[in-house]
N, CA, C and O atoms as a GROMACS GRO file, in nm:
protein
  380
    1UNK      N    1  -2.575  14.517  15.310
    1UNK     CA    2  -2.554  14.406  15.218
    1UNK      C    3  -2.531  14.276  15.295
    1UNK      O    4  -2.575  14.166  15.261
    2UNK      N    5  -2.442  14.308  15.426
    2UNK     CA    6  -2.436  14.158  15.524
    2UNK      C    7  -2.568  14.121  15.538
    2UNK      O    8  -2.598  14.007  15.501
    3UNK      N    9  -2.643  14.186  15.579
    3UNK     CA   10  -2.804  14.151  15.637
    3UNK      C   11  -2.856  14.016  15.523
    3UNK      O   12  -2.884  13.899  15.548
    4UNK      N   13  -2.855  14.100  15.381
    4UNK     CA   14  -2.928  14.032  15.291
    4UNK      C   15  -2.815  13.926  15.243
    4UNK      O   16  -2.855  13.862  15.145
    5UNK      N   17  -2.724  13.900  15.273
    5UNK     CA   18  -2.639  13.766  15.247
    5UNK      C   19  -2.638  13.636  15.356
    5UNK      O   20  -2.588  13.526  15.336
    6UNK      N   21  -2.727  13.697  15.512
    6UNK     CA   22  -2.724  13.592  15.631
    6UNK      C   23  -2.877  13.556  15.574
    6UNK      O   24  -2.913  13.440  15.591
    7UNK      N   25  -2.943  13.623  15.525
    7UNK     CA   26  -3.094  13.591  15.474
    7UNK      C   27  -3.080  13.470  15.404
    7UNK      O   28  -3.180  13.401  15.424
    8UNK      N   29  -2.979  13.401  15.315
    8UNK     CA   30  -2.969  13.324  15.269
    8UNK      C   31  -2.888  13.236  15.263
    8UNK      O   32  -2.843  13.179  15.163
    9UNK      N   33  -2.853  13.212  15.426
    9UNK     CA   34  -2.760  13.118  15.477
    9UNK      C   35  -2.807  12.979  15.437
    9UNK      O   36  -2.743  12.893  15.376
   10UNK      N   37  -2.932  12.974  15.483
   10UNK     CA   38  -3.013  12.873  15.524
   10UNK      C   39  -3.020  12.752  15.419
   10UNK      O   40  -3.029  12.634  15.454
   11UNK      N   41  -3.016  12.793  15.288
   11UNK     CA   42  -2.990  12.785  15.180
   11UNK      C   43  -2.876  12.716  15.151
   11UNK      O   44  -2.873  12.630  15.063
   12UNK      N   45  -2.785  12.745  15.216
   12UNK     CA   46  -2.641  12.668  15.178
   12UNK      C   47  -2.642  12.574  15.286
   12UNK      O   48  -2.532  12.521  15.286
   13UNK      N   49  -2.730  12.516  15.401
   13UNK     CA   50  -2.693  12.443  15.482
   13UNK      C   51  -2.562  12.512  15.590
   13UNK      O   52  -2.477  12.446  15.650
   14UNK      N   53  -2.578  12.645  15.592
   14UNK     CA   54  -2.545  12.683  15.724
   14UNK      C   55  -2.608  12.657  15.842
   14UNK      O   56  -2.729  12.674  15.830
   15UNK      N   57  -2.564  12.612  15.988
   15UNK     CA   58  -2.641  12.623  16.105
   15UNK      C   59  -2.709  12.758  16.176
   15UNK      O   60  -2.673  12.874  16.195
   16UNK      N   61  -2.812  12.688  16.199
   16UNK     CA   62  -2.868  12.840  16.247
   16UNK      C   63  -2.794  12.885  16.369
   16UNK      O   64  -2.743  12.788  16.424
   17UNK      N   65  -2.770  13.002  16.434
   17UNK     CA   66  -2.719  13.047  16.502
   17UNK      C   67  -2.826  12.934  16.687
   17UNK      O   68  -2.781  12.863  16.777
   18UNK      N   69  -2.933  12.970  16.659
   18UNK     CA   70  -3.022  12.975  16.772
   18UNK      C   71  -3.077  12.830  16.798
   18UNK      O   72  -3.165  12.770  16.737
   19UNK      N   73  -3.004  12.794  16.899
   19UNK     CA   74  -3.045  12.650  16.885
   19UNK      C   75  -3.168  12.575  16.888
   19UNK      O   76  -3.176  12.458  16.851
   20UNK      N   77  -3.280  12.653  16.939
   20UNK     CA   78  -3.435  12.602  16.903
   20UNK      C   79  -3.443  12.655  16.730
   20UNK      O   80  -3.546  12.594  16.700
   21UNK      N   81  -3.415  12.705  16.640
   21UNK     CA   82  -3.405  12.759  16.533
   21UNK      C   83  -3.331  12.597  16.467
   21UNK      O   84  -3.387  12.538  16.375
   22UNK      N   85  -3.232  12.556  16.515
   22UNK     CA   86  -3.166  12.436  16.472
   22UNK      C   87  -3.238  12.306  16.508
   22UNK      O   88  -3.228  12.216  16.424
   23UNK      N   89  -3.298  12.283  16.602
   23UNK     CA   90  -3.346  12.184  16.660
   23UNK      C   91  -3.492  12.209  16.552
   23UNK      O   92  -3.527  12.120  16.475
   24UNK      N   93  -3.539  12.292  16.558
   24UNK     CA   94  -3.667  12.250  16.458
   24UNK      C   95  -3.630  12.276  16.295
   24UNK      O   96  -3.714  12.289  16.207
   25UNK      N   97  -3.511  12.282  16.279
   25UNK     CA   98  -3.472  12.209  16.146
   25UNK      C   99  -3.404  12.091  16.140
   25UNK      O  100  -3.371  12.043  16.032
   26UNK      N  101  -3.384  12.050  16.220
   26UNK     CA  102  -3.385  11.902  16.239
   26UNK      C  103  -3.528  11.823  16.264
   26UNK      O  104  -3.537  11.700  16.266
   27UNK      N  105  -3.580  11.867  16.273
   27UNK     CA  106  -3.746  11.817  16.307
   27UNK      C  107  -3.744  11.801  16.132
   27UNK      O  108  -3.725  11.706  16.057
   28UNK      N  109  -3.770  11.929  16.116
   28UNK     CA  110  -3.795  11.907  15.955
   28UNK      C  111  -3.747  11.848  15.856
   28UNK      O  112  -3.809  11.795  15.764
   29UNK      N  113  -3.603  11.858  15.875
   29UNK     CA  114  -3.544  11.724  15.796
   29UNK      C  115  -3.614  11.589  15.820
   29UNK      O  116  -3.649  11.512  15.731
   30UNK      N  117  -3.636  11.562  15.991
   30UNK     CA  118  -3.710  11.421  15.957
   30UNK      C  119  -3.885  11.425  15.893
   30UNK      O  120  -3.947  11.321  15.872
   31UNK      N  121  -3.922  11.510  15.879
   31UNK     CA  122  -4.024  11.529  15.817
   31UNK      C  123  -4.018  11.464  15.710
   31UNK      O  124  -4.077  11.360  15.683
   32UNK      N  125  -3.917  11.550  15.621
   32UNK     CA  126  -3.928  11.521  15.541
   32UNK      C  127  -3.840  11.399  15.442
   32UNK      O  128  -3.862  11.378  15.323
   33UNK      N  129  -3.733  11.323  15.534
   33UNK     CA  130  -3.781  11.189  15.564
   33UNK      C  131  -3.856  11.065  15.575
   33UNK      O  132  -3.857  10.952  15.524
   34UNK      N  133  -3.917  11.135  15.663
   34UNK     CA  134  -4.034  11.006  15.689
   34UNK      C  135  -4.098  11.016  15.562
   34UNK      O  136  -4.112  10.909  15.503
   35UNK      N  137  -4.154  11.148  15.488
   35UNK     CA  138  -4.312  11.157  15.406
   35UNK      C  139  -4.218  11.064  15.297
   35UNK      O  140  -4.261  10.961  15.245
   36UNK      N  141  -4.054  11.130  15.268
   36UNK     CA  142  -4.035  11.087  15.120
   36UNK      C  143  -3.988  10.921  15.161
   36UNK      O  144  -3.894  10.885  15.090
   37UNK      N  145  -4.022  10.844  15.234
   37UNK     CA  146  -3.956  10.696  15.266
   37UNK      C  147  -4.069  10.597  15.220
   37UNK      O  148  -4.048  10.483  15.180
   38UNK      N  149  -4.217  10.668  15.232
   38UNK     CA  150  -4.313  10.588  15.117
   38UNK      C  151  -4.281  10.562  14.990
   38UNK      O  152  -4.183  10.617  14.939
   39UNK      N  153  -4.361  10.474  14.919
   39UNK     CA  154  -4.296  10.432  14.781
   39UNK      C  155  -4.361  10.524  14.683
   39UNK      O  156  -4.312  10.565  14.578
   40UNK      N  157  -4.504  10.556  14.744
   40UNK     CA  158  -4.573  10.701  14.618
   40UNK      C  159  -4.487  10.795  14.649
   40UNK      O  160  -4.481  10.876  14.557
   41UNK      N  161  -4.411  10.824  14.744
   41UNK     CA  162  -4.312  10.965  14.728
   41UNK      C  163  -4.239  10.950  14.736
   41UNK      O  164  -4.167  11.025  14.800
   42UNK      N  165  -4.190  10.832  14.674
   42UNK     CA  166  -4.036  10.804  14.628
   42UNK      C  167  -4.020  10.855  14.481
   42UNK      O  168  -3.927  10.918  14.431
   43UNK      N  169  -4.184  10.790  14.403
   43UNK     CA  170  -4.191  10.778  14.304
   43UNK      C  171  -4.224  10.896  14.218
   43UNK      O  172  -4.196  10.904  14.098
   44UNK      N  173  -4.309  11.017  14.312
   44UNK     CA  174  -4.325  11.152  14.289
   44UNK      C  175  -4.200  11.175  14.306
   44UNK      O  176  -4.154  11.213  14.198
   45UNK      N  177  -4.092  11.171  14.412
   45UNK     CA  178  -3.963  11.270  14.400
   45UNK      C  179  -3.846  11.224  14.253
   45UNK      O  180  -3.748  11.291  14.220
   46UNK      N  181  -3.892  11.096  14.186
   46UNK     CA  182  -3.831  11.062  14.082
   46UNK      C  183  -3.911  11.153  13.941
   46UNK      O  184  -3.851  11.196  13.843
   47UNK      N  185  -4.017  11.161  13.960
   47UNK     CA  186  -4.088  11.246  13.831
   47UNK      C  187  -4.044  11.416  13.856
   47UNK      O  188  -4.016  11.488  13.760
   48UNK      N  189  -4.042  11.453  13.959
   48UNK     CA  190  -3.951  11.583  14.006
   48UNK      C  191  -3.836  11.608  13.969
   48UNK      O  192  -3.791  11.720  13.945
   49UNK      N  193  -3.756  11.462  13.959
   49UNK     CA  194  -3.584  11.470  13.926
   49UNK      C  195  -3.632  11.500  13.767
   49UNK      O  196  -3.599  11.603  13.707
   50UNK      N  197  -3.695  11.420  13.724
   50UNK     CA  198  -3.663  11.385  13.538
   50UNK      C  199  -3.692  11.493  13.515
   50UNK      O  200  -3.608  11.557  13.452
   51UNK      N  201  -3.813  11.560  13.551
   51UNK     CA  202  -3.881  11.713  13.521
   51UNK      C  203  -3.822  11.808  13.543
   51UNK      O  204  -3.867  11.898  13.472
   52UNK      N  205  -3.694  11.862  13.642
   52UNK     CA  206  -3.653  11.938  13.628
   52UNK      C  207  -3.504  11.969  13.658
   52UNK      O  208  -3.451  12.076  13.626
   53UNK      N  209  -3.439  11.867  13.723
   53UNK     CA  210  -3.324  11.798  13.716
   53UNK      C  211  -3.230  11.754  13.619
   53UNK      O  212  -3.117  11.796  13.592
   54UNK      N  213  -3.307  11.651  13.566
   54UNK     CA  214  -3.243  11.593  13.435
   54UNK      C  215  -3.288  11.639  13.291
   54UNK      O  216  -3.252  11.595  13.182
   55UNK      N  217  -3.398  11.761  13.327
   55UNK     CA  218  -3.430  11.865  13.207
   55UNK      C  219  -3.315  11.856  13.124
   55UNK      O  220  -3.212  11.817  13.178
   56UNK      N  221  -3.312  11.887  12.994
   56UNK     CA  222  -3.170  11.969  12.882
   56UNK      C  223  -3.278  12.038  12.823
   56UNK      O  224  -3.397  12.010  12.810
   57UNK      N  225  -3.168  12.191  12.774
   57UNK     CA  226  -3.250  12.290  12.676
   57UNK      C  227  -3.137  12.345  12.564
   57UNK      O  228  -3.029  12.404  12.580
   58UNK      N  229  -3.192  12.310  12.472
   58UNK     CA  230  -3.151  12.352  12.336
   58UNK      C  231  -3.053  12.530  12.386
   58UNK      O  232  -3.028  12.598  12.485
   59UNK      N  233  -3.034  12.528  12.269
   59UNK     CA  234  -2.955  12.671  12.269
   59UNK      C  235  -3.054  12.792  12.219
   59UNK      O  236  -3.017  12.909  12.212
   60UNK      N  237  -3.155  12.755  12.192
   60UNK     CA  238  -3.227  12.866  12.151
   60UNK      C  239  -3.380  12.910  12.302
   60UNK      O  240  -3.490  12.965  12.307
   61UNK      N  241  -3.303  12.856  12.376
   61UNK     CA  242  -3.443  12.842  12.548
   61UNK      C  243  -3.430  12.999  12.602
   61UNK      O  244  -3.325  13.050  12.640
   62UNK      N  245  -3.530  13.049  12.598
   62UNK     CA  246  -3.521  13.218  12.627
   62UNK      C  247  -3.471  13.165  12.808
   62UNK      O  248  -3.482  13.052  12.856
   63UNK      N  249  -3.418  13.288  12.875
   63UNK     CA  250  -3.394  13.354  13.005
   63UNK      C  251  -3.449  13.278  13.066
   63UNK      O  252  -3.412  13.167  13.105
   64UNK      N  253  -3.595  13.360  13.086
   64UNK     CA  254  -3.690  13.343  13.133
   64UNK      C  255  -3.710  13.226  13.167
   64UNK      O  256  -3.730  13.185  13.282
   65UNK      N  257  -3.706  13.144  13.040
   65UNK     CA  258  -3.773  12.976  13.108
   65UNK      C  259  -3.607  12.897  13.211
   65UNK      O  260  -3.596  12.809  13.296
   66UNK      N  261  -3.510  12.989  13.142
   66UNK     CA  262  -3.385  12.879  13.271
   66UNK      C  263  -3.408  12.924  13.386
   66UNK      O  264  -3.394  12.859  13.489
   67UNK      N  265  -3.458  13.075  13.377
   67UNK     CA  266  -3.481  13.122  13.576
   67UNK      C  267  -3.535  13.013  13.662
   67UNK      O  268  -3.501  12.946  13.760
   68UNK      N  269  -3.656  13.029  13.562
   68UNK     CA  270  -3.801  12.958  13.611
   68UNK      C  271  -3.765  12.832  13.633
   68UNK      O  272  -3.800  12.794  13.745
   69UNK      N  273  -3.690  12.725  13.548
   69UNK     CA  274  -3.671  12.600  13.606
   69UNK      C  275  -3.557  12.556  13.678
   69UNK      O  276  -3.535  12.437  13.702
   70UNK      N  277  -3.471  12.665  13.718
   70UNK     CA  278  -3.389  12.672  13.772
   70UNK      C  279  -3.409  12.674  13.934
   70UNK      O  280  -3.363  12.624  14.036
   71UNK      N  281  -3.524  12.783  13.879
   71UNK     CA  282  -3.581  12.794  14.013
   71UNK      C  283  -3.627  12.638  14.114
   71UNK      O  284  -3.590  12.600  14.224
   72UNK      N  285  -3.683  12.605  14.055
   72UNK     CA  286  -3.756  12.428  14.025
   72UNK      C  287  -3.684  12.357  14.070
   72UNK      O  288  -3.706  12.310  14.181
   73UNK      N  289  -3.515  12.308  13.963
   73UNK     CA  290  -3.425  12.284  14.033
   73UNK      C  291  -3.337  12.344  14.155
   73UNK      O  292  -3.217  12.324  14.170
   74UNK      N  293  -3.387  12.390  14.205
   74UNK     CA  294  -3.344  12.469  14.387
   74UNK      C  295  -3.407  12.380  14.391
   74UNK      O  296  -3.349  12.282  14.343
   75UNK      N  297  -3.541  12.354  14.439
   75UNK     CA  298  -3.645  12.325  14.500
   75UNK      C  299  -3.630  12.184  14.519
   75UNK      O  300  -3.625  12.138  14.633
   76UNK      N  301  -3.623  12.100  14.402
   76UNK     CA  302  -3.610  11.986  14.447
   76UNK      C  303  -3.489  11.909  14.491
   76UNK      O  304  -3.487  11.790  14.522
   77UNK      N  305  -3.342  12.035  14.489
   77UNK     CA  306  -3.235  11.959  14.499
   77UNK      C  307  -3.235  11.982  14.666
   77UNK      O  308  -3.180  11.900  14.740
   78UNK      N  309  -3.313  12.120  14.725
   78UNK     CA  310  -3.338  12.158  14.842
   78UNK      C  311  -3.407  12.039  14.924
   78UNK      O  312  -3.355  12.015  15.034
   79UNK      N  313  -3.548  11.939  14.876
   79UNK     CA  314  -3.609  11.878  14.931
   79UNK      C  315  -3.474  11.768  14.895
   79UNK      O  316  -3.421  11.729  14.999
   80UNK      N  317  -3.440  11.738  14.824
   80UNK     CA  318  -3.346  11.598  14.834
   80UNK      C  319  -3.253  11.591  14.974
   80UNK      O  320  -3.246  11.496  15.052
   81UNK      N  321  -3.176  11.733  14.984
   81UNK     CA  322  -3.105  11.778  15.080
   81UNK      C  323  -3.165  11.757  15.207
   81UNK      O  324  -3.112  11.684  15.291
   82UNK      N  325  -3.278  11.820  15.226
   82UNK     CA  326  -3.354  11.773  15.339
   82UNK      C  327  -3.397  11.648  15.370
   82UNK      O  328  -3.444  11.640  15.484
   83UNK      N  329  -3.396  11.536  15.299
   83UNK     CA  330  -3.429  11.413  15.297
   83UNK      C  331  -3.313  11.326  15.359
   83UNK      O  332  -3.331  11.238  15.443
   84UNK      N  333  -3.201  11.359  15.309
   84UNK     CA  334  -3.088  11.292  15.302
   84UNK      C  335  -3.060  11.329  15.486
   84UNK      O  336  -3.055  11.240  15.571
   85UNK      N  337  -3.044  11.483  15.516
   85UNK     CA  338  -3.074  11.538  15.666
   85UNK      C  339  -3.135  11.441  15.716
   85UNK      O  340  -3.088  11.349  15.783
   86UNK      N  341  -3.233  11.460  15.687
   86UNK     CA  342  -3.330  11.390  15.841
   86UNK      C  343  -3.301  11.263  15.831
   86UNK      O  344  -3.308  11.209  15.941
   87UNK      N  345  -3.274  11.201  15.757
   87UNK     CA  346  -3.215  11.067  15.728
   87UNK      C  347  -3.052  11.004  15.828
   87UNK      O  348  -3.040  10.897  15.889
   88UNK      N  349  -2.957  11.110  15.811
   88UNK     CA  350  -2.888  11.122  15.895
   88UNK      C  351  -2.906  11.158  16.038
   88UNK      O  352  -2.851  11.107  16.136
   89UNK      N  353  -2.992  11.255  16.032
   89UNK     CA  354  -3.043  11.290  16.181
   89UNK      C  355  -3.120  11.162  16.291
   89UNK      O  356  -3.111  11.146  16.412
   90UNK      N  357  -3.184  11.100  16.205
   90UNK     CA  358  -3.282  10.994  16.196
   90UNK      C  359  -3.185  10.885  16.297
   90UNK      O  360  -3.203  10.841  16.410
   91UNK      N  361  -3.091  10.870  16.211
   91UNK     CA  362  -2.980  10.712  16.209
   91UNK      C  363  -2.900  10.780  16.370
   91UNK      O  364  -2.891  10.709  16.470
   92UNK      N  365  -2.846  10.935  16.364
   92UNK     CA  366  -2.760  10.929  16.497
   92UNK      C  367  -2.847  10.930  16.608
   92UNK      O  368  -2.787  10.906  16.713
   93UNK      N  369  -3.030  10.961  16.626
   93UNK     CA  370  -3.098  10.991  16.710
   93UNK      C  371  -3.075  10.814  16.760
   93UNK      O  372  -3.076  10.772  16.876
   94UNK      N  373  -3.050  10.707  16.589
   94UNK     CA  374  -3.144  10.600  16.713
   94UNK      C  375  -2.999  10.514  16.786
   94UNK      O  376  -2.991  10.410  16.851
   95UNK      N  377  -2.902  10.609  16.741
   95UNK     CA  378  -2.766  10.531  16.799
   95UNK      C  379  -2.752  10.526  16.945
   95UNK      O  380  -2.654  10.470  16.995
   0.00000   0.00000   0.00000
């Protein structure tokens, strides 16, 4: 059961143990950085928020569809997270 609970460290913004493992998630944070610092993917990551972020569902919304956009919301609160990263990573590299 430990095994399948370190599987999803990564997830909570735990550090990876292995420091080339850490160092190229810091790469990727500025990745994804740089792509979202244009103004078309500023403006895509705002149609992402309204769509599944700032979603509301009635009381009658089967299971199924909260998994599913739940799922969605991971995803984009994950890329926000990563944005905000490399952003920080970004600012102490150029100190």
């Amino acid at each position: 059961m430990k095994d399948n609970l370190d599987a999803w460290r990564w997830i909570d913004g735990h550090p990876q143990q292995d420091p080339q493992s850490q160092q190229h998630g810091q790469e990727i944070s500025r990745c994804f950085a740089r792509v979202f610092s244009h103004h078309d993917a500023h403006c895509i990551l705002q149609h992402l928020r309204k769509s599944t972020r700032e979603r509301v569902f009635g009381p009658t919304v089967s299971e199924a569809t909260l998994r599913y956009v739940e799922g969605q919301r991971a995803l984009v609160a994950y890329m926000e997270t990563m944005i905000e990263r490399g952003r920080a990573n970004s600012q102490e590299t150029a100190k």
